[in-house]
C-alpha positions in Angstrom: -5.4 45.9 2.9 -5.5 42.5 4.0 -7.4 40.6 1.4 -5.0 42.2 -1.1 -2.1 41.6 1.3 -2.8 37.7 1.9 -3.3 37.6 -2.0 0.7 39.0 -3.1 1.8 36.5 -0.4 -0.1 33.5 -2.3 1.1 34.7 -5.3 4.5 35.5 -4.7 4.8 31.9 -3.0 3.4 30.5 -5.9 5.9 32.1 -8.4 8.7 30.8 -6.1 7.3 27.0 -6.4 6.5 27.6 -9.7 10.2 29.2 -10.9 11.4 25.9 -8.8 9.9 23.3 -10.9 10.7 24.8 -13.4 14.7 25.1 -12.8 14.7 21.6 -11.0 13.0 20.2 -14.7 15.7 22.2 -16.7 18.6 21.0 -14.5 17.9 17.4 -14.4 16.1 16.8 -17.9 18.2 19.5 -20.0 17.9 17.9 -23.7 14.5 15.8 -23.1 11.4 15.5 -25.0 9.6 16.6 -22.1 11.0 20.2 -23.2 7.5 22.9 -23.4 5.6 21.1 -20.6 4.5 22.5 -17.7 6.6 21.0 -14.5 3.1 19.9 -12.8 2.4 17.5 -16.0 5.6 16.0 -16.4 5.5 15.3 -12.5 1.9 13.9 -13.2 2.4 12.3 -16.2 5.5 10.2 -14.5 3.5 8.8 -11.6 1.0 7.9 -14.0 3.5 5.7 -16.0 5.4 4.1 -12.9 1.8 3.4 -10.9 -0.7 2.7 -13.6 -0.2 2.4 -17.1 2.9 0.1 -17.2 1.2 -2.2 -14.2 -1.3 -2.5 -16.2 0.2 -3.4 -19.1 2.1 -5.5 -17.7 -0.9 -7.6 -16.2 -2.1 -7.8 -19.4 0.4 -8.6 -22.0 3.6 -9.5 -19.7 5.7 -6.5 -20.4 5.6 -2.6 -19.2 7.1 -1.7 -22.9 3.7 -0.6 -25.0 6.0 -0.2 -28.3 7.0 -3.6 -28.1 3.6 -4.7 -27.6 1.9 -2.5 -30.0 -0.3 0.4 -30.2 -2.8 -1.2 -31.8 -3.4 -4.0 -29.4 -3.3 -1.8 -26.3 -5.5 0.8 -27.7 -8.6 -2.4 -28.7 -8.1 -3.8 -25.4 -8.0 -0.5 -23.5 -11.9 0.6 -25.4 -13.0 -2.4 -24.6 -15.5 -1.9 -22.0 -16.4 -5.1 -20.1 -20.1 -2.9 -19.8 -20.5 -2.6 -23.4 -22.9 -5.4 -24.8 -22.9 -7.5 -21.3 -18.9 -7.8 -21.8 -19.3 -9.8 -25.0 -17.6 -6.8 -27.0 -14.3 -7.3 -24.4 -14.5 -10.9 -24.6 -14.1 -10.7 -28.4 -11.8 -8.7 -28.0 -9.8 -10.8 -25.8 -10.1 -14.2 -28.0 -8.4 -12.2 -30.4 -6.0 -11.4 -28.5 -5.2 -14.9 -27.0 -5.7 -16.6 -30.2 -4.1 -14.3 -32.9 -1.5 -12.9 -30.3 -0.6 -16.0 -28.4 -1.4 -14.0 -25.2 -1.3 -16.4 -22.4 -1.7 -13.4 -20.1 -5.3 -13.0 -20.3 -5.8 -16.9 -20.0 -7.7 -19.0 -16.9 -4.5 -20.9 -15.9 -2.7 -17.5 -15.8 -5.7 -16.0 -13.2 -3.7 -17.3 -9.7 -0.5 -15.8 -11.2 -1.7 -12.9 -12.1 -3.6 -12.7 -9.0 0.1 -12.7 -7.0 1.5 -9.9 -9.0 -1.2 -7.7 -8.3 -0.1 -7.9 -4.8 3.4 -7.6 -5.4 2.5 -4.4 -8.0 0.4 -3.0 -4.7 3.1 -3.1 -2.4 5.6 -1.2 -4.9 3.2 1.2 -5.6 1.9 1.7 -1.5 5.7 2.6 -0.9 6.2 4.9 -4.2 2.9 6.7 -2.6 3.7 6.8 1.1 7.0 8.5 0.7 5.3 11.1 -2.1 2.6 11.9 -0.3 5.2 12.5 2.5 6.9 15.3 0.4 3.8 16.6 -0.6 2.8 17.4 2.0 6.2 18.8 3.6 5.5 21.2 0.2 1.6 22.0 1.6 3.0 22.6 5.4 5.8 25.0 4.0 3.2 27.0 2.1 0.9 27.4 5.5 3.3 28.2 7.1 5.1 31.5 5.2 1.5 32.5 4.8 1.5 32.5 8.7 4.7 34.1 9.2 3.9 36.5 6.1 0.7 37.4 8.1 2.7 38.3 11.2 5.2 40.5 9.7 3.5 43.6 10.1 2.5 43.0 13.6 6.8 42.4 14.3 7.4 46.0 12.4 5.2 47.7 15.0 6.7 46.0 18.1 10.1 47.0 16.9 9.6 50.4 17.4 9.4 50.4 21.1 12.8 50.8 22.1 13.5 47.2 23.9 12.1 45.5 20.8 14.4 46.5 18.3 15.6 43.4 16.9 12.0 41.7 16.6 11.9 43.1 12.9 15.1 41.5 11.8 14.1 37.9 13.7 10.7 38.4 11.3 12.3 39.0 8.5 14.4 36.4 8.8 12.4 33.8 9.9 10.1 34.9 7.1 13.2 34.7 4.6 14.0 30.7 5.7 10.6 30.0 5.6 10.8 31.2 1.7 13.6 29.0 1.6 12.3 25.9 3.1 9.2 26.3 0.5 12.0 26.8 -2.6 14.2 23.7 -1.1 11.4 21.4 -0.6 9.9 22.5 -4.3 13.4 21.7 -6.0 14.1 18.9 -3.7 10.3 17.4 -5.3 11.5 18.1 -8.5 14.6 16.5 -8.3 13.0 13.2 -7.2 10.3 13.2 -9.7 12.9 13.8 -12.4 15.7 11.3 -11.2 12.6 9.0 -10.8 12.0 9.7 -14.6 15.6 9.2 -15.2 15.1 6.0 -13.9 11.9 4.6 -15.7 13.9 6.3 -19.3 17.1 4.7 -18.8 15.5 0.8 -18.1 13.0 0.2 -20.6 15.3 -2.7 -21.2 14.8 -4.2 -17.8 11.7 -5.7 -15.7 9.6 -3.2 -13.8 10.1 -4.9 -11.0 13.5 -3.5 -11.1 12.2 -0.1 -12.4 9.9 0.1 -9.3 12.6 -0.8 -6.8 14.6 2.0 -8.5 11.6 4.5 -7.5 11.3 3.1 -4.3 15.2 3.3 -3.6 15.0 7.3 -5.0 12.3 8.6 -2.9 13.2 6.6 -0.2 16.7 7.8 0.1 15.6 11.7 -0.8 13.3 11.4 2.2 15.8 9.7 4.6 18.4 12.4 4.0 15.7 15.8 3.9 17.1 17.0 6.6 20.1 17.1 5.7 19.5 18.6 2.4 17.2 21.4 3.7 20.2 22.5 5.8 21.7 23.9 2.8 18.6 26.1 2.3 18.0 27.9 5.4 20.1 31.6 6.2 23.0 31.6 8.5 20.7 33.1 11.8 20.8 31.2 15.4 16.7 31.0 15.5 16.3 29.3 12.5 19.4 27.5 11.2 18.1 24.2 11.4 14.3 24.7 10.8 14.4 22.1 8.0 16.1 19.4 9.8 13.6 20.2 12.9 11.1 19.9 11.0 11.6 17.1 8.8 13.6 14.6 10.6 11.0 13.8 13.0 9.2 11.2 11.4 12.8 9.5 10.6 13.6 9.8 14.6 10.5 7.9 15.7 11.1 5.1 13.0 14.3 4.9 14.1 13.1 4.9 17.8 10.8 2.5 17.6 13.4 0.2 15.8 15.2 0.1 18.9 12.5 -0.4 21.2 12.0 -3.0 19.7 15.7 -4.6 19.4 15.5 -3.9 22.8 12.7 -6.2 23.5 14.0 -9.2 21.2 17.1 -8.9 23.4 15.6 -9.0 26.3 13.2 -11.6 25.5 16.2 -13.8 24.0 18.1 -13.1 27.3 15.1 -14.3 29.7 14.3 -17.5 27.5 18.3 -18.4 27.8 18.1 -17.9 31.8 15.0 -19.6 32.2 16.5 -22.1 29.7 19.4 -23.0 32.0 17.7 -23.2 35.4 15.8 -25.5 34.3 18.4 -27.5 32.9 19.5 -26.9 36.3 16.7 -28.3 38.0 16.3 -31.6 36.1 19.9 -32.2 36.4 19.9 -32.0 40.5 16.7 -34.2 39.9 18.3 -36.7 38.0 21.5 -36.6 40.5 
């Protein structure tokens, strides 16, 4: 029975994170366009926008907003394929563009500018992925590890039946319980983000990216910062495992915040010697000098 065992676990695990996306989407984005999609997509199609297409366009034509642009012109210069005719199709293409469009984008002069936004657009969208690949993989680590307690359940059922063992069962259960919990918490608290982080991108198509990427950065920044708290709310009232969430989660934050100080520390202290060494020898060349 334990192929078929392992298999209800997966699935029922997956109908939890499943039924979580799903109610986080329906909370957040009630009266969207989004509304039919699968969860997954619109999560997908949103990091696409924020991290590819509108970077891109805005490389190319100086704004993230493709209606003000045009269809038409993003769609010629998107099939343009610098491979196709030894990039002479794509440099037509790109005459055009300049010429008839008054594109200055995709002009020489505009190479070195260009050049620094690509390394501004890389470090907005190196944070954006840090922190969601972060949460992602909180989401992963929660799955492995119901499967594991799932998998030990049993084994706690039959140790309860010797007479000094009697609460093992309830302690599994439990534990088992949270653990469902933590993988529902961390599922909506994923949606949430993703759809806030959508909010954000709907709500400033009148503004720069610039400021819509520091808007994502500030969201998933702040959600991760404050998981632990959050994940409090979803574990079960039990003295094993009240705080498994904020255990688990806060760890990384800790060490940041550890280091930090270290660190303070040793700007203090190197402040503090250079000021003492400073005033002996101020010391020592005044006595000279007297």
């Amino acid at each position: 029975y334990a192929p078929d065992y392992i298999k209800k676990i997966n699935e029922f695990s997956s109908d939890i994170s499943t039924a979580s996306l799903d109610l986080g989407t329906k909370i957040m984005l009630p009266n969207s366009d989004s509304e039919g999609k699968d969860s997954v997509d619109l999560i997908r199609d949103s990091l696409f926008s924020i991290q590819v297409e509108q970077p891109w366009l805005l490389l190319q034509f100086g704004n993230s907003n493709a209606e003000e642009i045009g269809a038409d012109r993003v769609v010629a210069l998107v099939s343009a394929s610098p491979e196709d005719e030894d990039g002479k199709t794509r440099e037509e293409v790109v005459k055009t563009e300049i010429e008839d469009n008054d594109n200055n984008n995709l002009t020489i002069p505009q190479v070195v500018n260009r050049l620094g936004m690509v390394f501004f657009l890389l470090f907005f969208n190196l944070g954006i992925t840090i922190f969601v690949f972060l949460l992602t993989g909180m989401m992963l680590f929660s799955q492995i590890l119901f499967i594991i307690f799932a998998m030990f359940l049993p084994i706690s059922f039959l140790l309860s039946m010797i007479p000094s063992y009697e609460s093992m069962a309830k302690q599994a259960i439990v534990r088992v319980f949270n653990t469902i919990m933590t993988r529902a918490g961390i599922t909506l608290i994923v949606t949430v983000a993703f759809s806030i982080s959508s909010m954000f991108y709907n709500i400033s198509k009148d503004y720069p990216f610039f400021m819509v990427a520091f808007l994502q950065i500030v969201c998933f920044a702040g959600i991760y910062m404050k998981l632990g708290d959050l994940m409090s709310m979803f574990s079960l009232n039990a003295n094993d495992s009240q705080s498994m969430g904020r255990r688990i989660f806060r760890r990384p934050y800790l060490f940041m915040r550890h280091r930090a100080r270290r660190m303070e520390h040793r700007i203090a202290r190197a402040v503090s010697a250079g000021g003492i060494s400073g005033g002996v020898a101020g010391a020592v060349a005044g006595s000279a000098v007297a």
